[in-house]
N, C-alpha and C positions, 0 to 999 in steps of 0.2 A: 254191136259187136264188141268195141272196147269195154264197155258197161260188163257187161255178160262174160267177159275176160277174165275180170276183179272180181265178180259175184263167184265166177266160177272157183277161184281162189281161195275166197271167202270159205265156199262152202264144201270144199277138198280139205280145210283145217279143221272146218266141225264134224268131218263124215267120220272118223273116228268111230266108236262104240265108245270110248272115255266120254267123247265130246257130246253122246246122244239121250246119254244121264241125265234125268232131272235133278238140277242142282240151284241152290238158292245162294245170290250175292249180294253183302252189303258192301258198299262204296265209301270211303272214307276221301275229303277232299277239304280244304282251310280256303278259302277266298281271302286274298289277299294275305296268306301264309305259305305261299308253295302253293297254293290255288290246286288243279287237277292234273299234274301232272302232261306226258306226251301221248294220251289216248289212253292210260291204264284206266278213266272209266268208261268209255265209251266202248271196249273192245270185247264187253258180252255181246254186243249187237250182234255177232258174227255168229253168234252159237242159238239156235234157236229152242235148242232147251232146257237153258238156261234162264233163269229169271232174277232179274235184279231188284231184290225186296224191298229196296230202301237203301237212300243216300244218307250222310250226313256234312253239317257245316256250320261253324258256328254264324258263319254271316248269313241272314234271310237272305238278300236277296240272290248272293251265291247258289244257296240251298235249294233255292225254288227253281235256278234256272237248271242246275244240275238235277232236280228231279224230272224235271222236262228231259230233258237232253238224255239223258238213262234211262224214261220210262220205268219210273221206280212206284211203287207202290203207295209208299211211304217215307219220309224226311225227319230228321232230329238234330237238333243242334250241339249235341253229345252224340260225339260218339262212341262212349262208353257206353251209354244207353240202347242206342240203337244195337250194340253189339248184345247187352244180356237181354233185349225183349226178340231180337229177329232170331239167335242163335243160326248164324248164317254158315253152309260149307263153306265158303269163301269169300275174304273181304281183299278188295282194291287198295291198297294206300298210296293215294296219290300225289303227294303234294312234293316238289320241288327240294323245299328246302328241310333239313335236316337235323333241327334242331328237337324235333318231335317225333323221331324214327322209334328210338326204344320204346316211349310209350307206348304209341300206336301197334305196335307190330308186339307188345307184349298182350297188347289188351285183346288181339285177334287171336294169340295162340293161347289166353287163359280161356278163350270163348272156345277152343276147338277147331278153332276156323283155320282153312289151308290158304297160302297168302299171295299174291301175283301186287310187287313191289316196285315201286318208279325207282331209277337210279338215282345219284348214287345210292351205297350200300350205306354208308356211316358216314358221320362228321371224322371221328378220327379212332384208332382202333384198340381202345376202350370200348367206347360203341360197339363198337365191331363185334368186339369179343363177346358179350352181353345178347345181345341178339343172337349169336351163332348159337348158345348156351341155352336161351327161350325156344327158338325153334328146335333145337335137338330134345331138350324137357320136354315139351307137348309135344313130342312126334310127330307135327305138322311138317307138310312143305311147302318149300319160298321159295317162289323164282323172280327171277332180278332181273329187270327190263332193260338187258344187254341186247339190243336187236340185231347187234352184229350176230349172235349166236344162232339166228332164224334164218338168216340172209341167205339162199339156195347159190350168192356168190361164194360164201365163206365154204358149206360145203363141198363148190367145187375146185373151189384151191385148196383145200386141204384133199383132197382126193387126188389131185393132181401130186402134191408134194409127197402124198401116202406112196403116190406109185413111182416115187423117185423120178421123172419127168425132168423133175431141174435139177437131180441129183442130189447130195449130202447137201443138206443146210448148212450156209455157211454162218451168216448172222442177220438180224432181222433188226431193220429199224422203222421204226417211227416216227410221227408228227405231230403235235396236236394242229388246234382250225388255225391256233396263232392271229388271232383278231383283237379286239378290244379287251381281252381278258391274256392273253399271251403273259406268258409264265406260270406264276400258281396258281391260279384261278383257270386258267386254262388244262392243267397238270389233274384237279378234282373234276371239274363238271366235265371236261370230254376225254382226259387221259385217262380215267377208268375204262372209256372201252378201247382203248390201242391195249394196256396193261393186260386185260381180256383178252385181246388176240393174241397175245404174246403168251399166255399161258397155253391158250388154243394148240398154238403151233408147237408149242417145243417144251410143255410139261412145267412145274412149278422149280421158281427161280431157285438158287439155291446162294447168291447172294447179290449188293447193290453198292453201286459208290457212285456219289453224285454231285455234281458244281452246282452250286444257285448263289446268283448272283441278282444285283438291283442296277442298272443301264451299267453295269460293268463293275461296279463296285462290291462292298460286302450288301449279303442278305439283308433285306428291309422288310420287316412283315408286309401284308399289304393289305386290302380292307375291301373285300369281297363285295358281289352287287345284291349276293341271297346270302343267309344262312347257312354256310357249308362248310363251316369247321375253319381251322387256322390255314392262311395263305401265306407264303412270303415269293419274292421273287420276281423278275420281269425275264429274265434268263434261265434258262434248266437245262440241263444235260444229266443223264442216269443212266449208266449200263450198268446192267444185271447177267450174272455168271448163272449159264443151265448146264445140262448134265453134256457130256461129251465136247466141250470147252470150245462151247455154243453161246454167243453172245447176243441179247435183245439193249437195242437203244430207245431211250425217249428223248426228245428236245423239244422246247418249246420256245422263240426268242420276239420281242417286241419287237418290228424292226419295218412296221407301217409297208411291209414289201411282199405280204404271202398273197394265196391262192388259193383259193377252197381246195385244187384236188394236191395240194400238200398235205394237208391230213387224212392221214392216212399210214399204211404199212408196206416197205418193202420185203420182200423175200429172197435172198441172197443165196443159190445156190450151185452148187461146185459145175453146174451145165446150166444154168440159165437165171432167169428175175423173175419173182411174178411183183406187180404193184395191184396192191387192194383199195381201193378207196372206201375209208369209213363212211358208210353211205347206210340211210335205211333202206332194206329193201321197200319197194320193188326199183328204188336207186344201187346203182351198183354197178353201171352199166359199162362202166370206164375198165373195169378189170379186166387185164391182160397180163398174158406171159410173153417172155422173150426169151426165147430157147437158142441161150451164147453162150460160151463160157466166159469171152469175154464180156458178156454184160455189157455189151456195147451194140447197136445194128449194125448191121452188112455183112458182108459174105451172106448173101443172101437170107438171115434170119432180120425179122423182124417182130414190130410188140404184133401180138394176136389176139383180139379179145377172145377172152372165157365168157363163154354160151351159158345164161340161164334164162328160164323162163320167166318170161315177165310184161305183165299186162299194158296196154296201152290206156291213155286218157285216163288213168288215174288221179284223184287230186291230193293235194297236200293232205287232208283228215283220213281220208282212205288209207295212206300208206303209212299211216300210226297205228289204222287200225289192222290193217294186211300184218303188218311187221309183230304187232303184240299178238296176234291171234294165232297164229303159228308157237310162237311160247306159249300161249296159253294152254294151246292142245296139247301140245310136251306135258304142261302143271299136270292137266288132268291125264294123257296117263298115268303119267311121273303118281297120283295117288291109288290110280286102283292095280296100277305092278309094283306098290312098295319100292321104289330107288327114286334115286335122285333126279333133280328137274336137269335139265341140260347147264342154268345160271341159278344154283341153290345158293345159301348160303354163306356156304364155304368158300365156291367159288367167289362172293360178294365180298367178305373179306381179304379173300387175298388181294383184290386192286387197293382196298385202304392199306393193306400191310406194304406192298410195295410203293403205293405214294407215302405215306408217312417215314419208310425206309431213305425215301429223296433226303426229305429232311432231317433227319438221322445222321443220314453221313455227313448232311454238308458240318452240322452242327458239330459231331467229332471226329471228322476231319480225317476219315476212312474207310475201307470198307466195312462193310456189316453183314453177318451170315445172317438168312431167312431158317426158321421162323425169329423174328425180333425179339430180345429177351429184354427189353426198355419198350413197355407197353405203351409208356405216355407219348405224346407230343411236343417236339422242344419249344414250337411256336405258343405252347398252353399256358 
């Protein structure tokens, strides 16, 4: 029964007509460089037809086990190679780290290929820009493994908020997981998706001022555990100005005292709260609303969780592949209706524009209107 729950999921993501298209995939992955990402290769499994023509790696025994593991056809240790002999609908770029994004994701859209991308978007937004620029030239499209954007949680708090339930947004803050990485390191690898939800909910910022500090002092760069662009910070604070003088926060602080479900977003509204927990689906479960205005329980309101469907005895690999498989079926209509994937592009760089904006203002030392007209990085 729980098996057959997930299967069932599974296969409600590929019932589609996009999803029932024979289509061919090359897989792109580095072992021991960003390695495979969080399931972007394994996540054809769900579509069965679908076929994944060949991996690449330059490390053998990476290669060998990722051709197992993908049922691929065929393997190469160039993935430029693999790209001009497979000429693939669509390749995977899987790898973690980020120091190999432009290439990779140029060399999929000079092949023609439509691209389903591990987060983040870019090292910093240079990058950014550059990519955005490749995929709009080849008229491919790229969706960005924001799983918050699949979550059947996200779309029922935003339907809830659509129908005014908690009333006018007041302001929205956030959290990152604040662990071992707490400040900027925490602010790149998981503040891109609260940054996401903050767009989700209340449309693109329109400016950002922000404190970073190092255990209380001034900015200290800091020296990341991957690849992922310039860091500084052990402390972060950033509010960002939206339209109708609607405020979103991030924070992130060292302070050896968090909690998994502090990461995450509150929703501050003029009749009530909802709290989301940045969770992959089919995690999520903790979401609730609290329909107060004081934003406090009693008088008889209390938290209520928000109802979505969601499978039982699921395991950890599964729900990277449930969570991506649901974007993926978005990628493929997203190409045969011509628009945008649900996490395109665009939307990838706006979370670099708004993290590199953190560092922006702390550097001088005010607010800064979105879009950034100081493309570079002060950390660079």
């Amino acid at each position: 029964m729980r098996r057959r729950d997930l299967l069932a999921l599974f296969a409600a993501a590929a019932s589609s007509p996009a999803a029932q298209k024979p289509r061919r995939v090359a897989v792109i992955g580095h072992t021991g460089r960003g390695d495979w990402g969080h399931g972007i290769d394994t996540v054809w499994s769900a579509f069965p037809a679908i076929e994944v023509v060949a991996v690449a790696d330059p490390d053998a025994a990476g290669r060998a086990k990722a051709q197992q593991r993908c049922r691929a056809a065929r393997s190469y240790a160039d993935y430029r190679e693999m790209l001009r002999t497979e000429k693939p609908d669509l390749v995977s770029i899987c790898p973690r780290h980020l120091d190999q994004r432009v290439e990779m994701l140029t060399a999929a859209a000079e092949a023609g290929a439509h691209v389903f991308q591990e987060k983040s978007f870019a090292k910093d937004l240079a990058d950014a820009d550059r990519m955005v620029q490749v995929v709009q030239d080849a008229g491919i499209k790229l969706q960005l493994a924001h799983q918050m954007r699949s979550s059947p949680y996200v779309k029922k708090v935003r339907e809830i908020v659509g129908a005014g339930e908690i009333g006018d947004i007041q302001e929205v803050r956030t959290r990152g997981k604040e662990d071992t990485r707490a400040g900027g390191e925490d602010l790149m690898v998981l503040g891109s998706h609260l940054m996401d939800v903050m767009r989700m909910l209340l449309g693109d910022p329109q400016s950002v001022v922000a404190h970073v500090t190092t255990k209380g002092g001034p900015m200290q760069p800091g020296t990341p555990r991957e690849p992922i662009g310039p860091i500084a910070g052990r402390e972060i604070a950033a509010m960002y100005a939206f339209d109708g003088g609607v405020h979103g926060y991030f924070s992130s602080k060292d302070s050896n005292q968090t909690h998994p479900l502090r990461f995450g977003t509150w929703i501050y509204g003029s009749r009530g709260v909802i709290y989301l927990p940045n969770a992959i689906y089919p995690g999520g479960g903790e979401t609730a609303v609290l329909r107060s205005a004081s934003w406090l329980p009693g008088d008889g309101a209390n938290w209520e969780p928000i109802q979505a469907d969601e499978p039982e005895g699921f395991s950890h690999a599964d729900r990277h592949i449930l969570a991506n498989a649901l974007l993926v079926a978005d990628l493929l209509e997203s190409i045969d209706q011509d628009r945008k994937p649900v996490c395109s592009e665009v939307d990838g760089r706006w979370t670099i524009e708004m993290i590199v904006g953190v560092y922006q203002s702390q550097a001088k030392g005010r607010e800064l209107r979105f879009p950034l007209e100081d493309r570079g990085h002060p950390l660079a």
